[in-house]
Structures are given as C-alpha cells and as structure tokens.
C-alpha positions in Angstrom: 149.8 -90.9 -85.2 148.6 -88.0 -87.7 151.0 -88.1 -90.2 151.7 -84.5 -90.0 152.7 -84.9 -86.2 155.8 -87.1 -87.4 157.2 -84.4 -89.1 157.2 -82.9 -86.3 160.8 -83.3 -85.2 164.7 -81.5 -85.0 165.0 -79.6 -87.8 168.3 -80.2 -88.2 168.2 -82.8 -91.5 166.2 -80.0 -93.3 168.9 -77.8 -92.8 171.2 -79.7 -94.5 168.6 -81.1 -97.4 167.8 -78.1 -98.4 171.2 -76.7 -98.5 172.7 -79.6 -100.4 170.0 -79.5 -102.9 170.2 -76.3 -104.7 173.4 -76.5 -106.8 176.2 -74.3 -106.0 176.4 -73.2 -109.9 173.0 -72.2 -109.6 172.9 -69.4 -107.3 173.4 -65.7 -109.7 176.4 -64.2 -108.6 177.6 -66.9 -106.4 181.0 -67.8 -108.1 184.8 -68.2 -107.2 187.5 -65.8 -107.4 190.8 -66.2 -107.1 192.6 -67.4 -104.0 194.0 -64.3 -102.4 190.5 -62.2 -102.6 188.7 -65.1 -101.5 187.7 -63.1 -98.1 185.9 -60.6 -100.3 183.9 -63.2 -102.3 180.3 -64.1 -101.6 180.8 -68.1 -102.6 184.3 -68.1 -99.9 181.6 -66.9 -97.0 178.8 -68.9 -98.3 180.7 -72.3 -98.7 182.2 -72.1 -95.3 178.5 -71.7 -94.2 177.1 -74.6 -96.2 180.0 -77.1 -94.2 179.1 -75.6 -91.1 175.5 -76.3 -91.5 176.1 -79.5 -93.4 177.6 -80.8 -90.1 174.9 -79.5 -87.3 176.9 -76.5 -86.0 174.3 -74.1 -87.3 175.0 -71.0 -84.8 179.3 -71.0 -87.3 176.5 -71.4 -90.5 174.8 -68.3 -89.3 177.3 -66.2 -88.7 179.2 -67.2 -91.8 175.7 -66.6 -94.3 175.7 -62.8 -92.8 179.6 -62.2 -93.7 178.3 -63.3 -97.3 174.9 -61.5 -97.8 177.0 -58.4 -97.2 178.4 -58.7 -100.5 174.9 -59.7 -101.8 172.1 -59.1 -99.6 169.5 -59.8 -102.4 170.7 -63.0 -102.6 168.0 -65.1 -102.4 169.9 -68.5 -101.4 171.6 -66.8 -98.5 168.3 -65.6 -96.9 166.9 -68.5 -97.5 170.3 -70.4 -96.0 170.0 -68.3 -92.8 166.5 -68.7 -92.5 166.5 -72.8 -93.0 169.5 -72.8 -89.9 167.5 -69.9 -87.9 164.7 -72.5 -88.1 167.5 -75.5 -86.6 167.5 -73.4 -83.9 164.1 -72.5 -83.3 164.4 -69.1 -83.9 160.9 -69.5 -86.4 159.6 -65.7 -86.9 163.4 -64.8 -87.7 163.8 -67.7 -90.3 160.6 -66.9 -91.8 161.6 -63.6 -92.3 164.5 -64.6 -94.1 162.4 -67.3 -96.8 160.4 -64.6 -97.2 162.8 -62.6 -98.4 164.0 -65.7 -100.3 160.6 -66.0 -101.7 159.9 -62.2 -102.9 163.6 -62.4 -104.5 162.5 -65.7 -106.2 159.4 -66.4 -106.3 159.5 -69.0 -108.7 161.9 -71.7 -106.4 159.9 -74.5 -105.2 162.8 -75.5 -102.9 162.0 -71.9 -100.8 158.4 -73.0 -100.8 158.9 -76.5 -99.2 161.5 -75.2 -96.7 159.4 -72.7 -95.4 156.6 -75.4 -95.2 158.8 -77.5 -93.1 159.7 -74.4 -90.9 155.7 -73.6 -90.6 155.6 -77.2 -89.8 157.5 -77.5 -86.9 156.3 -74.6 -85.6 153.1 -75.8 -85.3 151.2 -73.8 -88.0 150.3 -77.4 -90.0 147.6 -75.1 -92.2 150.4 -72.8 -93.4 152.9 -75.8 -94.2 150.3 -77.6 -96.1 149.9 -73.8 -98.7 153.2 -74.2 -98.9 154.0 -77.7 -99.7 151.2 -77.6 -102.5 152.5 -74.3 -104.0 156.3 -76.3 -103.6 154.3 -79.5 -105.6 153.0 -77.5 -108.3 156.1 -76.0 -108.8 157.8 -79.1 -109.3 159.6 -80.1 -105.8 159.8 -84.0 -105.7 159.9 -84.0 -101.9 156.6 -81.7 -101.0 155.0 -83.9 -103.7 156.2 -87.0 -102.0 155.2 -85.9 -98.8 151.6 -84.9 -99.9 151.4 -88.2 -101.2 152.1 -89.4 -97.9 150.2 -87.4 -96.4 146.8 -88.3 -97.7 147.8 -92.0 -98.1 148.7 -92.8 -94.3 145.9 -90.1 -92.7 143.2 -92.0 -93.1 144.7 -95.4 -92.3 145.2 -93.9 -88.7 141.7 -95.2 -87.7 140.8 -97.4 -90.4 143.6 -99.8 -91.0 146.1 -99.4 -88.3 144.9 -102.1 -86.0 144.6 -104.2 -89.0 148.4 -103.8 -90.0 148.9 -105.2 -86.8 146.6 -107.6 -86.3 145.7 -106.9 -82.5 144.0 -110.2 -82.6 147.5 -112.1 -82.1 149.1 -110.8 -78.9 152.7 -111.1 -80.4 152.1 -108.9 -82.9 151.7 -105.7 -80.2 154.9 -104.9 -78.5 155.2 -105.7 -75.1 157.6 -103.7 -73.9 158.8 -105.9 -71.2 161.2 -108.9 -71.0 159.8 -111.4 -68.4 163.0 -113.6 -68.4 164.8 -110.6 -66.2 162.1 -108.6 -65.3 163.2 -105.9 -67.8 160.7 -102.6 -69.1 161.5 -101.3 -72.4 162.2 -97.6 -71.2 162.9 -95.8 -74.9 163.1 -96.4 -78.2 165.5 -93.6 -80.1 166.7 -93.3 -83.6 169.6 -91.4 -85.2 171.6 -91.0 -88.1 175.2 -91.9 -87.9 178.4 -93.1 -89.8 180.4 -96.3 -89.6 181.3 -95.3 -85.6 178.9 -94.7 -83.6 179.0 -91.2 -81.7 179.1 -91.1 -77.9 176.0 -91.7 -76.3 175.8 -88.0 -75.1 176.3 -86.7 -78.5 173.8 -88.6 -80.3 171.2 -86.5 -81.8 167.7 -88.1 -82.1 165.3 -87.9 -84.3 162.3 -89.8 -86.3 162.6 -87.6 -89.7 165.8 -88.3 -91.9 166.8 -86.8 -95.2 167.7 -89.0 -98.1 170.7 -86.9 -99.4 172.4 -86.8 -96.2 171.3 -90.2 -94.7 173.7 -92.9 -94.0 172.9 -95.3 -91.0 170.0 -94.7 -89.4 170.7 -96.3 -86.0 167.9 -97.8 -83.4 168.8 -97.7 -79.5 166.9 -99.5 -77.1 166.5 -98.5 -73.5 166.1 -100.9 -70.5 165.2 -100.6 -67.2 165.8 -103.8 -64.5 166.3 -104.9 -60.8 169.8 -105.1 -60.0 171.2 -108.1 -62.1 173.5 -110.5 -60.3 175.1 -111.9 -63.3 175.5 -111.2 -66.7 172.6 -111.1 -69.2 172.9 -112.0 -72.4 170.8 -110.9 -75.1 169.8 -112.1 -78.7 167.9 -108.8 -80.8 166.0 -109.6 -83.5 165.0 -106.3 -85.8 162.9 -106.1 -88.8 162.1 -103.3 -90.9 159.0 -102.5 -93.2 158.6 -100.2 -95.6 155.0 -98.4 -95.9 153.0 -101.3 -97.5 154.0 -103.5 -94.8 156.6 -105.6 -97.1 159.8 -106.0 -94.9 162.8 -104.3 -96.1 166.1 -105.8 -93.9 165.9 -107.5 -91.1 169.2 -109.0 -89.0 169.8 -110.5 -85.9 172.4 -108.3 -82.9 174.2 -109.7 -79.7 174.2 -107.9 -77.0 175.0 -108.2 -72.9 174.5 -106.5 -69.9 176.7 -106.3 -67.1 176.2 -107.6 -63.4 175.0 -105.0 -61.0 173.6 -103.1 -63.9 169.9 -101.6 -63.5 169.8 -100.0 -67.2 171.3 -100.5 -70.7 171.1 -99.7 -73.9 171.8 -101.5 -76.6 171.8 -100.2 -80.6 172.2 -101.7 -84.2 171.9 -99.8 -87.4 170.9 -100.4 -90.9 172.5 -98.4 -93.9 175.3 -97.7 -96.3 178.5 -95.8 -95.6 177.9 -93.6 -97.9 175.2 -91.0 -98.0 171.7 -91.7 -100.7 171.0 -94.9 -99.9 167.2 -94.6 -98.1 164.4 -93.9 -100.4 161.6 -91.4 -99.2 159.0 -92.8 -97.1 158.1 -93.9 -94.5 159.0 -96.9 -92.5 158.5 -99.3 -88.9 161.1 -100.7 -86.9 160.2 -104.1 -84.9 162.6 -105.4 -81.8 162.4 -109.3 -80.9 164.0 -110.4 -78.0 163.3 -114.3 -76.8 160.8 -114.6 -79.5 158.5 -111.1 -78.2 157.8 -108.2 -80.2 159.2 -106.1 -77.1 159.4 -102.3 -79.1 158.3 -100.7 -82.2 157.9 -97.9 -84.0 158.2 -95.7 -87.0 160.7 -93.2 -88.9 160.3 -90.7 -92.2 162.8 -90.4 -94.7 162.1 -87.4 -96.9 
C-alpha cells in the first residue's frame, strides 16, 4: 500500500491533534475574563468548541468557533479550528478556506501548514499535501517531519522488500483468512481507538490513522463469517504487534466464543494505556493466530 494512501482515513484524530496541540496561552487575545462576562469572551466560545471537537461531535465545535470569531475574526487559531472540523466533515473547499485564512493571518505556524496538508490529503490532492508537509517540516513541525520520514522510508519498500518482510516462501506467514476447523472466512479486520469500555458496536468509529496525544487503546475487531454452528465454538486469539522494522512490540493471547446457531461474530482485544500519550509515531502491523494460522493482518499509523 503507498504510504500516502494510509493516511487516507476519517479525519476525525486530526481534528483533535491539531487542536490539542497549540497551547491555549498561545493564541493573542485568547484569555479569560471573569465569570459573569464569560458569554462575551472569545476563550468562553472557543473552549466550549475545543471539548466539542475533542470528543467527535464536530457539527457543536463548529457552531461554537463562529460564536467566538465574532469577537475576533482575525483570529488565526479559530479559522484554523473551524477549518480542521469543516475538514471532519468533509466539507474540504470550506475548511481550506478557513487555514488559509489561518495561514495569511500567520504565516509563520507550522501547525496551520501540516493541518492543511492533512486536509489536502484526504481529499485526494497528495501533490498539495506533500508542499505543505515540507513547508510544515522546515518550519519545525515534529509530526510533518515524522511523516516525510515515513514517507520516503516505507514507499519504496512497497515493491522491494514487502514480500520479503513476510517471507511468502513459508505459507504461515501470509494470512489465510479462513479457519478450517469450522469452516469460518475472516470477513473484516477494523481498528478503533477506545477507553477502558468498549463502545457499542454501532458506535465504534473506525479507523487505520491514530493520533499520539489523543490515543489510548487502539482496539482490533475481527469479523467472521460461518455455516450455522450447532454448538458452541470456542476460540483461542493470538495477536502480535510490530513496530516498522519488524521487531514485535506486545503480543498477548484473548478467549473468545461463539454462540450455537450463530453464522457471524466478532470478536475484539486492545492494546494500550488508560491514559492518553502512550503510542509513539509510526507505523505499525497487527497479526491474528487462531489454532496456530496467521488468519488476518494488517497495518495502522500513529502520527
């Protein structure tokens, strides 16, 4: 896969990245009055939009960023707020509109740079991310530098080295996706970011790009798809994760069952901390075992 297409996913952790990263104390003119004039304060409008967006609900962000950039509206971290969560949404030419405006306010913030490389990104226009990730590197911005560096390491290794990572000489070492013992076809392989309790499974939100501020678990679910089972299955998972050179970071071992009469399950594990900083940039492989077969696998960013 080009590295560039693995970006490629919601944009919803780069909302919250690049909100969390620019200090509140940094923004001019974005400071806290006193309690009872708090509705006619920039930072009272702003704040509520930075929880909003913080937690996904970036249509309350939105609306809260344009009660603040009334009282500032050459504010370059609210345009560059509303256009990050316009760009959750999908609404791209809008949030563009709005970095830009970021951008001509301050044109010196490498943060503004890399987030409108990731919004250029996910639109699809990969030569106008890649102008704006170097201009974001040369300005100092850890992550577009991080990400170039990725970039032109794992590129090239698509058809040089891949198949020797994984050595397609031993059959075990491709997955298979199929457990003969029941007859079972791996269907999906999904990750998501999660606390210690897992969301409902329809309010999980997946994705294969994480940010390393926000990131707590990131969480693996495995699809299945069988005949009609007459009894209950039980299952031993196996999961190993490698970092980018191949070395394994964790691995661990999960129970699991299915139930009679059943014709799909899923069945998820995680690997993390309860608190938030805990993955380091990169990029990473998840391998699934069950009764000794590599049966999924695939990869995940952390930016």
């Amino acid at each position: 896969m080009n590295c560039l297409n693995k970006y490629l996913a919601l944009v919803g952790v780069i909302c919250v990245i690049c909100i969390l990263m620019i200090p509140f104390s940094s923004y001019a003119g974005v400071t806290s009055k006193k309690e009872n004039a708090a509705e006619n304060d920039i930072a009272y409008w702003f704040n509520k939009g930075i929880i909003n967006a913080t937690y996904g609900n970036n249509k309350a962000a939105i609306k809260y960023f344009n009660k603040a950039i009334k009282f500032g509206s050459e504010n370059a971290a609210v345009n560059f707020n509303i256009g990050i969560c316009q760009g959750e949404l999908g609404q791209y030419q809008e949030a563009l509109s709005f970095i830009n405006k970021a951008i001509e306010i301050d044109p010196e913030k490498a943060l503004y740079y890399y987030g409108r490389g990731r919004v250029a990104l996910l639109s699809g226009n990969t030569g106008k991310s890649l102008e704006d990730f170097k201009r974001a590197a040369a300005l100092g911005s850890r992550d577009a530098q991080n990400y170039l560096q990725d970039t032109l390491r794992f590129e090239p290794k698509e058809d040089n080295t891949e198949k020797q990572k994984l050595n397609l000489s031993k059959v075990s070492e491709i997955p298979t996706n199929y457990i003969p013992s029941f007859n079972a076809k791996v269907a999906e392989l999904h990750f998501f970011e999660t606390g210690p309790y897992l969301p409902p499974y329809n309010k999980r939100k997946y994705n294969k790009i994480f940010s390393a501020v926000t990131t707590r678990y990131i969480a693996w679910e495995l699809n299945l798809k069988f005949q009609k089972l007459s009894s209950r299955k039980d299952l031993e998972i196996k999961s190993k994760y490698y970092r980018s050179d191949g070395s394994i970071m964790a691995q661990q071992i999960d129970y699991s069952f299915i139930k009679p009469d059943s014709t799909w399950s899923w069945h998820i594990s995680s690997w993390g901390s309860k608190d938030p900083g805990s993955w380091k940039v990169g990029d990473y492989r998840l391998d699934l075992y069950i009764e000794d077969n590599k049966v999924a696998s695939d990869t995940f960013s952390v930016y």
